[in-house]
C-alpha positions in Angstrom: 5.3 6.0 33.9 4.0 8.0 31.2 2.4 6.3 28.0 4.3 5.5 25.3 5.4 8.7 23.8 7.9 10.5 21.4 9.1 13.9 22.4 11.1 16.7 20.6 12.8 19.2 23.2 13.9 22.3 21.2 16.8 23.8 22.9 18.8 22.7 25.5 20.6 26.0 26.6 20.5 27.4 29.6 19.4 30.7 27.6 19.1 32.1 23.9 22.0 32.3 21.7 24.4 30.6 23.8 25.8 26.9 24.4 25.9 26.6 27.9 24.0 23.8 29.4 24.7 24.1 32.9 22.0 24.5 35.4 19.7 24.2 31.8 15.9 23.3 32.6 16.2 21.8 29.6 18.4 18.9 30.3 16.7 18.3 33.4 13.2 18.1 31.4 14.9 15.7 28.6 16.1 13.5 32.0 12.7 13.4 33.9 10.7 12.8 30.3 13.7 9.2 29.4 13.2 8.5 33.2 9.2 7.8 32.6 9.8 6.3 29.5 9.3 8.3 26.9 11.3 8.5 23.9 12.9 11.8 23.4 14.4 13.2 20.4 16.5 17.4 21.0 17.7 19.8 18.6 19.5 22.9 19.9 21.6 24.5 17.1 24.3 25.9 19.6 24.8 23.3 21.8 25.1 20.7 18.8 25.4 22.4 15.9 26.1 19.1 13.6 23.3 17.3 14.5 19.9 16.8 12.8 17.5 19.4 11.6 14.2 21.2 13.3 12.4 19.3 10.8 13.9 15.7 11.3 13.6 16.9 15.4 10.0 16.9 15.1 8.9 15.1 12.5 6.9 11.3 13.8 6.7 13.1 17.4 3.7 13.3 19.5 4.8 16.3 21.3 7.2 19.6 20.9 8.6 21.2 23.7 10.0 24.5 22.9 12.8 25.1 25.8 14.6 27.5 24.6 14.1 31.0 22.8 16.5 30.3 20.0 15.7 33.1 17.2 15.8 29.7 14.8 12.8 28.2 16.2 10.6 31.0 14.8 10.2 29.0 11.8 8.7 26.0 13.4 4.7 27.2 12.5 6.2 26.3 9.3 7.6 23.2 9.8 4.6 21.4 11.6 2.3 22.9 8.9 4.1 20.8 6.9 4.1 17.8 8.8 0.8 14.8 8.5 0.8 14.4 11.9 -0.2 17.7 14.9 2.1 17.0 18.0 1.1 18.7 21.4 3.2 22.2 21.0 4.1 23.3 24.8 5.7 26.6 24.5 7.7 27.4 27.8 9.0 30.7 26.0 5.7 32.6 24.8 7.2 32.7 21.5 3.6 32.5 19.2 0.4 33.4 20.3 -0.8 30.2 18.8 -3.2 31.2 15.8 -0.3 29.6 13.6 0.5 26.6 15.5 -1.2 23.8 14.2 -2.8 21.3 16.7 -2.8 21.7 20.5 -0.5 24.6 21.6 0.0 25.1 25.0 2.5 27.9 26.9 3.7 27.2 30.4 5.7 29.4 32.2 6.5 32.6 32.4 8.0 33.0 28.8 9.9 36.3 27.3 
């Protein structure tokens, strides 16, 4: 099991601008990451577009996990910058280059 951690998993789409989950990396990602233990807060503006904001998602977290491309997560530079903490960014969608990420940025995967 993985140590104690808290986990924000941006999107859970299977794409961009859409609400599908089906078949989503994303949901299996959230499943694996509860499964070992870690506590696991998502935002995706499509797929539940009443729930929290980007900035309660990944506020207190030790990690970001941006899953999905949404055009809305473009702000998030911003948001950490204002945050105390620097969580672990893991970027699955090469969406910064990471000069403006605060903290640890990571991209895995293929990305655009």
């Amino acid at each position: 099991t993985l140590v104690q951690c808290k986990t924000a998993v941006l999107g859970l789409a299977y794409k961009s601008g859409i609400d599908d989950t089906r078949l989503s990396p994303a949901v299996k990602l959230v499943d694996v990451l509860r499964g070992e233990g870690c506590e696991v807060v998502t935002y995706d503006p499509y797929v539940n577009p009443n729930s929290s904001s980007l900035n309660d998602a990944v506020k207190d977290v030790d990690a970001v996990i941006i899953a999905t491309n949404h055009p809305e997560f473009k702000i998030l530079p911003t948001v950490l910058n204002g945050l105390n903490s620097e969580p672990i960014v893991i970027d699955c969608w090469k969406m910064f280059d990471g000069k403006e990420i605060k903290g640890k940025y990571i991209v895995f995967g293929k990305g655009k």
